[in-house]
C-alpha positions, 0 to 999 in steps of 0.5 A: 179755804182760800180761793185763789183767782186761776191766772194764765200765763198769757203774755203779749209777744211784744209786752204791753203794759195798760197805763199812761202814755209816754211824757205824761203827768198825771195825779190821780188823787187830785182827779178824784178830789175834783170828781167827787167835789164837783156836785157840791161846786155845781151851783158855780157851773153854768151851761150856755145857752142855746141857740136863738135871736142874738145868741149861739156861738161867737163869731169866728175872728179868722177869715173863712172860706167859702166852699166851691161848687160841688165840694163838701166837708169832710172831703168823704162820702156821707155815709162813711165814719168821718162824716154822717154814718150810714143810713139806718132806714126811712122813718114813717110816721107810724115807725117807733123812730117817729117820736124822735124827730122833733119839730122846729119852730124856729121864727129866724128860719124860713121853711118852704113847706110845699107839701103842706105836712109841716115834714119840713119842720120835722128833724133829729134833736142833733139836726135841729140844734144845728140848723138853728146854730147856723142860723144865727150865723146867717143873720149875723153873716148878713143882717136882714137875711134868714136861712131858708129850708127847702126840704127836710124829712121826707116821707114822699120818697123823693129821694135817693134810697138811702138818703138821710132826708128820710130819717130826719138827719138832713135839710136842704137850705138856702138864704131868704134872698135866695141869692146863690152868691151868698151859697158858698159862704152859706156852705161854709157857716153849715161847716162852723154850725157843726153839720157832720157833713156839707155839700155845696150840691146844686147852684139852688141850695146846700145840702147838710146832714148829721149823725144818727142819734145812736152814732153820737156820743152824748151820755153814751158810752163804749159798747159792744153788739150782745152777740159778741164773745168772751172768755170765762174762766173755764175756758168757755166761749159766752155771748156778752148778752149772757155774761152775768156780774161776778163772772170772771172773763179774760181781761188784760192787767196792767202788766200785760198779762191776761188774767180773770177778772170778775165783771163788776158792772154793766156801764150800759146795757140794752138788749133792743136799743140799735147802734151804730158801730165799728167793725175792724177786721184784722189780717188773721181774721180776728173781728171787733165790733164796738163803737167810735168812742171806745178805747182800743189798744193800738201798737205805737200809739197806746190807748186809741178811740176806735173811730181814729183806727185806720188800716194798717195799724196793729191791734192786740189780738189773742194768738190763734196758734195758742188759743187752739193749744190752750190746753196743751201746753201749760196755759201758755197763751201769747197775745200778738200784734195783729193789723188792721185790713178792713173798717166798716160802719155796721148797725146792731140790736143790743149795746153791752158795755162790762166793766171788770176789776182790771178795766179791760177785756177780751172780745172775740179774742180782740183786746179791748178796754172797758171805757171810752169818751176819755182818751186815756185808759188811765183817767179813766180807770182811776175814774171809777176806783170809787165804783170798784170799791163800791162792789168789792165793799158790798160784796164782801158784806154781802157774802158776809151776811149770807156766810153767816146765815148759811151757818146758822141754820146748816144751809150754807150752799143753798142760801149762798147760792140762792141770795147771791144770784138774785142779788146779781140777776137783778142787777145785771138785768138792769138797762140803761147807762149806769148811774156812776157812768152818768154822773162821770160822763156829765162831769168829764167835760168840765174835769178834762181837757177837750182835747181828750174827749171824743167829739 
C-alpha cells in the first residue's frame, strides 16, 4: 500500500512562495561543486593572524572621527539587540560560567589591577579578542603609548546591578599616557576594534563592552526555546524538545502551501545550554521566539535574519480564525500577514533547531525557515541538499532491511517498530551542532559574499 503524506490546503492569503529574491542570479550546482571541493582546496586557504606586536587589522585609509564627551556607538542603550544585549547574570568564581572567562596577558596592555586578584585580566574570548585588537591600533595610533585597563571583571560589586563588568564582557580603558585628549580618538579605535558597544563615559577612561558568548553567532546556528510549539500531523500541538526525527510538522513549501514535512535533523540541539534570543510579538498576539541570526519571512522583504525585524513590519503567522475551525471546513487553513508590535531580548534554557524536508516550519503558528547565518533561504537550503539525500537514502535502506527481516520471521510491526525508533532516538537525543551544519558553517565565509552573512 502506498502511504500518501496527508497535505492541507493551507494557502497564505497573500501567496507566498519560499525562494530567490527578485533580480537574483543564483546556480546551485555550482554552490554545491564549491561546497564539496572546498575540503580538498583547503590547504590553499589560510586563516589571519591573530592580534599581536605589529599585527592585527590594516590601518584604516579613511579619516576617523573622534567620539564627543558622553556619545556612544551604536547611538542605543547597551543592553539592547544593536549593541551588547542584555545582561545575563554576575559570574562568580564559583559559578559553571567561571571557566569561560579567560586571562589576558597581553604584554602591549597595561592593566591597573588595584585589587591585586588579577580580575582585571579576566574577560570572555570575544572581549579579549577585541581589546588586544584595539591595542595594536593605540600603539600604531600613537608609537610608544599602550592601552591602559582600568577595570575589567568585577567580583566586588562595585558597579550597577546589571553591569556587564560582572560577567567579563566589559573594560574600562585608557592610554599609558593618560592623556584625555588622546580619549575621543581612543573611543573611536574601541568602535574600529569591533567593541559591540563604546561609551565615551567619563573624562578618566571609555567604557567598552561585548556580546555574550551565546548571543554571538560563531559556529552557532538558528534556534528556537525547546518549550516552543508545533503542529504535527494529527493535529496536535508538541513542545520542539519532544519532537523526534521522522515526525511530520506543519512546514511552508516552496509554493506557499502548508504541508507535513518529515524532520530529518536537528542542526543543534541542547536541552541546557542558555541563549539569548529574539521574541517578536505580533498585533494578534502571535509570539516567535528564535534567535538574531535566524531567517524569518517578512512582507516585502522576503527572507530576513530576525535581528534586522523592526516593528511594523508584517510576518506570516497562521490564521487564528481558521486555526480555531481547522476541523470544520475541509482543512482550509489560511496563513496571513501579521505585524510586528513589540521586540525584546529574552534569555532561555535549551536551543533546538529542526530541520525538515521543505526547509521550513511553523512555530507557535509563526512561520519560520529552518536556517540562519546566510541571508538567502535558497543558498541555504540548496546547501544542504547532500544532507537531505543523505537521510532519504539511509532511511530507505534502513526500512528496507528492517521490511525484510520483519518478513523473514513474520514480525513485521514489532521489528519495524522497535529498529526504527531506536535508530531515531539515538539520533535525536544527540546534542550539539550537527556535523554537516559545522562543516557549512566553517565554509560559508569563504563560499558567500559577506554581505549575506550574519555579523
Amino acid at each position: 500500500m502506498v502511504h500518501h503524506r496527508r497535505r492541507h490546503g493551507l494557502q497564505a492569503s497573500h501567496h507566498y512562495v519560499i525562494g530567490r529574491r527578485a533580480g537574483a542570479s543564483f546556480n546551485p550546482i555550482l554552490l554545491l561543486i564549491l561546497i564539496l571541493c572546498l575540503p580538498v582546496l583547503d590547504s590553499g586557504l589560510v586563516l589571519a593572524c591573530g592580534p599581536g606586536r605589529g599585527g592585527g587589522r590594516r590601518p584604516s585609509q579613511r579619516k576617523l572621527t573622534p567620539l564627543v564627551f558622553k556619545q556612544h556607538v551604536p547611538n542605543v542603550g547597551e543592553n539592547t539587540l544593536p549593541a551588547s544585549g542584555i545582561s545575563e547574570g554576575p559570574v562568580s568564581r564559583d559559578d559553571t560560567r567561571f571557566r569561560d572567562l579567560v586571562p589576558n596577558y597581553n604584554s602591549d596592555i597595561i592593566f591597573k589591577d588595584e585589587e591585586g586578584t588579577g580580575a582585571d585580566r579576566l574577560m570572555t574570548q570575544r572581549c579579549k579578542e577585541k581589546l588586544n585588537t584595539l591595542a595594536v591600533s593605540v600603539m600604531n595610533q600613537w608609537p610608544g603609548v599602550k592601552l591602559r585597563v582600568t577595570e575589567g571583571w568585577d567580583e566586588e560589586g562595585k558597579h550597577a546591578v546589571d553591569s556587564l563588568h560582572y560577567e567579563g564582557r566589559a573594560v574600562d580603558v585608557t592610554t599609558s599616557d593618560r592623556n584625555n585628549a588622546k580619549y575621543g580618538m581612543l573611543a573611536r579605535l574601541a568602535v574600529e576594534a569591533g567593541f559591540d558597544w563604546v561609551y565615551y563615559e567619563s573624562r578618566s577612561h571609555i567604557h567598552c563592552s561585548v556580546k555574550s558568548e551565546s548571543s554571538s553567532t560563531g559556529s552557532k546556528g538558528g534556534c528556537f526555546p525547546g518549550k516552543s510549539l508545533v503542529m504535527t500531523e494529527d493535529g496536535s500541538r508538541k513542545r520542539l524538545d519532544e519532537v523526534q526525527l521522522g515526525e511530520r510538522i506543519a512546514a511552508l513549501d516552496s509554493r506557499g502551501v502548508v504541508v507535513f514535512s518529515e524532520v530529518i535533523a536537528f542542526l543543534d540541539r541542547s536541552s541546557s545550554e542558555r541563549r539569548q534570543f529574539i521574541r517578536l510579538t505580533t498585533k494578534s498576539g502571535r509570539v516567535l521566539t528564535l534567535t538574531p541570526a535566524h531567517l524569518v519571512p517578512v512582507e516585502s522583504r522576503s527572507m530576513v535574519f530576525a535581528a534586522k525585524v523592526q516593528t511594523g513590519d508584517r510576518i506570516l503567522v497562521r490564521d487564528s480564525v481558521t486555526a480555531e475551525a481547522e476541523n470544520e471546513v475541509d482543512g482550509q487553513h489560511r496563513l496571513r500577514w501579521d505585524t510586528v508590535v513589540d521586540m525584546k531580548l529574552v534569555l532561555e534554557e535549551g536551543v533546538y533547531a529542526p530541520l525538515t524536508m521543505a526547509g521550513t516550519l511553523l512555530v507557535d503558528d509563526v512561520v519560520a525557515s529552518c536556517y540562519a547565518l546566510v541571508d538567502s533561504q535558497s543558498v541555504a537550503h540548496y546547501s544542504f541538499l547532500p544532507l537531505r539525500i543523505w537521510y532519504s537514502v539511509t532511511n530507505f535502506f534502513l526500512h528496507r532491511f528492517v521490511d525484510d527481516d520483519a518478513r523473514h520471521f513474520d514480525v513485521r510491526q514489532q521489528r519495524l517498530g522497535n529498529n526504527t525508533e531506536d535508530f531515531r532516538s539515538a539520533e535525536t537525543t544527540q546534542e550539539g551542532v550537527n556535523w554537516y551544519a559545522t562543516i557549512l558553517y566553517s565554509l560559508s565565509s569563504y563560499v558567500l559574499p559577506s554581505k549575506m552573512l550574519y555579523n
